[in-house]
N, C-alpha and C positions, 0 to 999 in steps of 0.2 A: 183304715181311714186316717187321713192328716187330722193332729191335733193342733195343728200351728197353720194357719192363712195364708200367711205371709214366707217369701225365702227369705235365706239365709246365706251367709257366707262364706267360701269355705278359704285357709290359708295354708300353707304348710312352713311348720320353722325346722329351722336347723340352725347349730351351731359346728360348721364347716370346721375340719374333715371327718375326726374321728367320735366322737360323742356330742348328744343333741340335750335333751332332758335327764338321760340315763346311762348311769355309766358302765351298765351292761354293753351297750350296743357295740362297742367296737371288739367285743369280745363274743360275739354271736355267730354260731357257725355259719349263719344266712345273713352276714351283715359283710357289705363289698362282695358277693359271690363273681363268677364269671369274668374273671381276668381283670376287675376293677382296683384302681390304686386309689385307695381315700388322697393323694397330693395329685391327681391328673384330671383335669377338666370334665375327663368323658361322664363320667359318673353323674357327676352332677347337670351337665346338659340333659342326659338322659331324662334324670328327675324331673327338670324345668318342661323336657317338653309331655312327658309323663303327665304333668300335673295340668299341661297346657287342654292337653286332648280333653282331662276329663271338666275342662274347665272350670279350675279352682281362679281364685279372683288374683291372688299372687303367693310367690315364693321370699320367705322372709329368712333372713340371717343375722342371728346374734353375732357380737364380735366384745372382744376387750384386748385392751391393749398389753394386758399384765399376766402373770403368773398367779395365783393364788399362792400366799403363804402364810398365812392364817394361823394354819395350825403348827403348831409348834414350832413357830415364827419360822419354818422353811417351804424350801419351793418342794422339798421332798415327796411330800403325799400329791401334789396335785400331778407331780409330775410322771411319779408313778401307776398314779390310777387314772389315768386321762381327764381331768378337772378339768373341762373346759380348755383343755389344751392339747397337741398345738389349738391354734385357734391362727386362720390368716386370712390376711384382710377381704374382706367380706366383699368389698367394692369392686376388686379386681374379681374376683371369682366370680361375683353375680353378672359381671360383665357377660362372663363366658357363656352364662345362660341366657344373656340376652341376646347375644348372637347369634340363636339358634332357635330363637322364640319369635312370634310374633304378636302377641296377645295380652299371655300372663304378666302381672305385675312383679319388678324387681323391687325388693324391701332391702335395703343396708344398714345396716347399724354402724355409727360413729359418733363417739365420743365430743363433748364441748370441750376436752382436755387434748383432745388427740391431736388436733389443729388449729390452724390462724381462721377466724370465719369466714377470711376470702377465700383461701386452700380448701374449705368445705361447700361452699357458695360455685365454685367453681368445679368442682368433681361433681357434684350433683345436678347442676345443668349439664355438665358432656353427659353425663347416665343419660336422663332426660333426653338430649339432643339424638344420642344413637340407637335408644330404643324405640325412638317415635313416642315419648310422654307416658314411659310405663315404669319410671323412678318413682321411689320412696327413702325415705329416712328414718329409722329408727332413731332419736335423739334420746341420745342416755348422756348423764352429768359426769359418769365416771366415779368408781365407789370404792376400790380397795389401793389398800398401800405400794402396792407393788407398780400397779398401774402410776399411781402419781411417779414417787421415783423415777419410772421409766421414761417418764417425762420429762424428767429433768425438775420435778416440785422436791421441797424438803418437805412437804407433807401437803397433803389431802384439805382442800377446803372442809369449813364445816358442811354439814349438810345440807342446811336450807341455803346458805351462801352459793353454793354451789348452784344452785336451783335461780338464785340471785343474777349472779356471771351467765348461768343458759338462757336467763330471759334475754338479757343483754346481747349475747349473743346470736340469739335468732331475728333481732330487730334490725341486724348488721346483715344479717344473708337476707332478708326479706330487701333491706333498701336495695340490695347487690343483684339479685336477682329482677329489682324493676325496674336499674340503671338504665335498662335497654327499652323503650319503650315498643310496645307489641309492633307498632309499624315503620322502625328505624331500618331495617334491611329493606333498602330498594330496588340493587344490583340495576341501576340506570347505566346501561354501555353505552349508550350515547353520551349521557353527559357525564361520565366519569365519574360515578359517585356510586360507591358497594353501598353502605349506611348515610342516610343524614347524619353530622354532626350536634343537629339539634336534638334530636333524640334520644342521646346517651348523653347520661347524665353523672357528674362525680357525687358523690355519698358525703363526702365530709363527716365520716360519724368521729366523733371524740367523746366516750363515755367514761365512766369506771374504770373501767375492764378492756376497753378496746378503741383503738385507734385504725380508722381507716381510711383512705380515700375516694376510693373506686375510680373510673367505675368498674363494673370487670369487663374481665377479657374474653366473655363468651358472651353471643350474643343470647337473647329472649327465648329462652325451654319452651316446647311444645305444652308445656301444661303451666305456664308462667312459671311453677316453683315446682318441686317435687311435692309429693305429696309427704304431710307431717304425720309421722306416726310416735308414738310414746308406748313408755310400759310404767309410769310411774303411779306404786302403790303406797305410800306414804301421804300423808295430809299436804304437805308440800308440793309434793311429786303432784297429785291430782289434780290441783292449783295451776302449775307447768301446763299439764295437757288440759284443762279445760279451758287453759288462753290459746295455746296453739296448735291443738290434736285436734285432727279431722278423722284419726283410725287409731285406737285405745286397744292393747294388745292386752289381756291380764291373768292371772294364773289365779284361782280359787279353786279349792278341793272340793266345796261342797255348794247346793246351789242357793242358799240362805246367803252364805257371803259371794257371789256373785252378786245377788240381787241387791244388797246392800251396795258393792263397791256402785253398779250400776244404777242407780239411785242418787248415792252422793255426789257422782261423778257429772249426771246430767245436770243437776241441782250447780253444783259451782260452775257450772256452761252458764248457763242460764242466771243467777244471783250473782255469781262475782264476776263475771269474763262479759256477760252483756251479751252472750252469741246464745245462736239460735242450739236449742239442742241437740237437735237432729242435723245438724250439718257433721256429726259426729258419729262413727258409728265405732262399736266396741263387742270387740268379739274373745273369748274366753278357751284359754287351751284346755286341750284334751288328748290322753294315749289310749288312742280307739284299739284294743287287740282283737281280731276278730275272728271268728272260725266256722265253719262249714254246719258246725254241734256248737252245743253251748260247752258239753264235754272239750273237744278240740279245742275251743279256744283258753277252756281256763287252763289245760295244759302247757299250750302255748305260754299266759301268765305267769304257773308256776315255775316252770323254765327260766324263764329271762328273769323275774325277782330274786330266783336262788343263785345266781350270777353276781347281783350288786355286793359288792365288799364293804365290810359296814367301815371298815378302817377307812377307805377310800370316800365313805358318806360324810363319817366325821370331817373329813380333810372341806371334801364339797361346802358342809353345808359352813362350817368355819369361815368359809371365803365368802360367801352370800352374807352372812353375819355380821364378818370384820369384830369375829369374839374369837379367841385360843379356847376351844370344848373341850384338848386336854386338860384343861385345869380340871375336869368334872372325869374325867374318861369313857370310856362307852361304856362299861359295866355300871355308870350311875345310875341309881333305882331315879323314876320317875317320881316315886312318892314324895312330895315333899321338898323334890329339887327348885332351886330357883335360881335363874341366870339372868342376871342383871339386864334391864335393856330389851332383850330379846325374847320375857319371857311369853310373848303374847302369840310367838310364832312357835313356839315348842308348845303352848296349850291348843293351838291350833290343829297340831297333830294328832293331840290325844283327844281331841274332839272327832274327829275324823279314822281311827284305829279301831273303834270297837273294842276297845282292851288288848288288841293284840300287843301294843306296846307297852315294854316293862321297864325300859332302859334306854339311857339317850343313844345309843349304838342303836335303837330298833328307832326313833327317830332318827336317826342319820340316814340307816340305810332305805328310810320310807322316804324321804329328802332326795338319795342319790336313783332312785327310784323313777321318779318322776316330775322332781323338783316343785312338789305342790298341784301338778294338772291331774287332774281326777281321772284315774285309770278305768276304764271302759272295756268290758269282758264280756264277748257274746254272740251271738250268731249275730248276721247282716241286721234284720228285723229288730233284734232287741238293741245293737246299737242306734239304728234309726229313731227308734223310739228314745231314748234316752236323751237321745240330740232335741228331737221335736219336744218332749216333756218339756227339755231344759230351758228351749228357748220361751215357749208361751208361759212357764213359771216366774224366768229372770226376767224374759224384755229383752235382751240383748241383741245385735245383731249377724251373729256367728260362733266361728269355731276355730280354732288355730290347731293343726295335727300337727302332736309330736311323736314320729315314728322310733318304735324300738329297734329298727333294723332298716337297714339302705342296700336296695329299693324296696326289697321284697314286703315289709309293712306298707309301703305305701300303694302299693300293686295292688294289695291284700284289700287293705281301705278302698280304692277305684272300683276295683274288677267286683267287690261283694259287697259295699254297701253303698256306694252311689248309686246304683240301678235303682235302688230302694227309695233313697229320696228324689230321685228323679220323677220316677214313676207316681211321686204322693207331692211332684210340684215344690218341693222344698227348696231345690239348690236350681242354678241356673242351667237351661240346659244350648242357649249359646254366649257369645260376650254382644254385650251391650252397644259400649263403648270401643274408641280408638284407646283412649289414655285411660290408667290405672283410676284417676279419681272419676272419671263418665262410668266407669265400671261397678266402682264404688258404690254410686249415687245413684243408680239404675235403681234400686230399690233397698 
């Protein structure tokens, strides 16, 4: 029997090509199987329409612009252990699955560092324009040193500054994006006029941070803007997306701090930002592993956990951090340690371990594990239920899968536990909507 009334949402992330949440995956006998090249399109159209059939609401891609070099002030460990790297542009890739999609949502991730906000204003309406309004943004500030560098910064904004510069920067793509007013394309061949001129308008923005003119050079997106998505979990960060997040992406291990983030989170919608809270929906990762037996699948888990190299965690989670954890090394006993800054994310761990962890190497490698999404081990049923528990506990409104292996996890998720919540009404069982945010908003 459904313990939850209401659906839910389903998303799938990846961070394109070779590692997503774990840095098992690109080391998995069942990960790329059947002639696939992690650098060739196919793969991933596959996924996109994969995830199209079992109608998931969209496909999401982390991106950063940088290397990790964190640890040991080199690019060494990330580069070694696949850290989030390669990692290529997200946009063009999602392209590819939008070309071959008709339905599912495209999520991109780019940086307020990466570009000019008309070069972002402007890529994200062509998204928009050629998938028929099934675009998104991921909006990240940009957070380690490598990345700035790359950029061409002598260093990295502070971090609320940075949050500062993003607000600024999305009020520059918002004017760019309504430059065009919804009925300035006429295409009159009688009288000679593709657009009224009255209808596009210049921006004139001159702020802090940005100077621009407009207007742009695309016209009015099927969904006026793309739809605004965030992952900011910082008191800052929450701030950011409770003024401009319509889809709140968030990783919590346990469901007490879910419910908390989602609480806080509607709370500054509603008290600081003036918007409604519900025009927001917030959904929480998860690496569902599933199996046929409960046996089967915890096998499957111990498999792919005995995989994560904790050398390779330390490097990870160093870079998430922007702390050197060599100074501490993995053999550090947990008792007693304390790391400046960060210690609230290493007690998080150990709140969440049961004791299993004795040493920052066994947080590292629970870090490069899953990057904080709550590992999910179980036959179809008891993952359905975990989902359903979780939602009527937190409130939320979803789930974001992060698979241990490409495709076959995500096969695995479709073919054995969506029959399940289908069948108990949970998830959708057509799309709603033409565009990604009518899909969204459907319920």
């Amino acid at each position: 029997m459904s313990r939850n009334s209401r659906k839910f949402h389903i998303g799938l992330y990846g961070q394109n090509p070779v590692t997503h949440h774990s840095l098992a995956t690109w080391m998995h006998p069942q990960n790329m199987p059947r002639g696939y090249r992690y650098n060739r399109a196919s793969v991933w159209q596959y996924v996109g329409q994969l995830c199209e059939r079992a109608k998931f609401d969209f496909m999401f891609s982390a991106d950063t612009e940088g290397v990790f070099e964190e640890y040991r002030g080199s690019i060494d460990g990330a580069v070694r252990y696949a850290t989030q790297v390669p990692s290529y542009d997200e946009t063009i890739l999602l392209s590819f699955v939008g070309a071959v999609t008709d339905k599912i949502g495209i999520v991109s991730t780019l940086s307020t560092n990466g570009s000019k906000p008309y070069i972002t204003a402007r890529k994200f309406a062509t998204l928009d324009h050629m998938t028929g309004g099934r675009a998104g943004w991921n909006v990240v500030t940009a957070f380690h040193k490598n990345q700035a560098l790359n950029l061409g910064m002598d260093e990295q904004f502070e971090h609320d500054e940075r949050y500062d510069r993003a607000d600024e920067y999305m009020d520059v793509c918002y004017q760019l994006w309504e430059s065009w007013d919804e009925d300035a394309v006429v295409m009159d061949v009688e009288g000679q006029m593709f657009a009224d001129p009255s209808k596009v308008h210049h921006i004139d923005h001159a702020g802090k941070y940005f100077k621009c003119r407009g207007p742009l050079n695309v016209d009015r997106c099927p969904q006026g803007r793309p739809l605004i998505v965030q992952a900011g979990q910082s008191t800052r960060g929450m701030q950011f997306a409770a003024r401009h997040a319509e889809l709140v992406f968030a990783i919590q291990p346990f469901r007490e701090g879910m419910k908390k983030y989602y609480s806080k989170l509607k709370n500054l919608m509603g008290e600081e930002a003036g918007r409604d809270p519900d025009s927001c929906k917030v959904i929480f990762s998860f690496q569902p592993i599933v199996g046929e037996t409960e046996r089967v699948a915890q096998e499957k888990a111990e498999f792919h956990n005995a995989m994560v190299p904790v050398e390779g965690g330390m490097a990870y989670l160093s870079g998430h951090l922007g702390y050197d954890l060599s100074e501490f090394g993995s053999d550090a006993s947990l008792e007693g340690l304390k790391v400046p800054g960060i210690q609230g994310l290493i007690d998080m761990y150990l709140e969440t371990s049961e004791g299993r962890a004795k040493t920052l190497g066994d947080v590292a490698r629970m870090h490069a594990t899953s990057v904080g999404s709550p590992q999910v081990v179980g036959t179809p049923e008891q993952i359905a239920d975990w989902m359903e528990e979780t939602m009527a506990e937190v409130g939320g409104d979803g789930f974001m899968l992060s698979p241990i292996y490409v495709p076959g996890a995500i096969e695995d998720f479709i073919d054995l536990v969506m029959p399940v919540l289908r069948d108990r009404g949970c998830v959708r069982t057509e799309y709603d909507g033409e565009t990604l945010r009518e899909n969204l908003l459907a319920f």
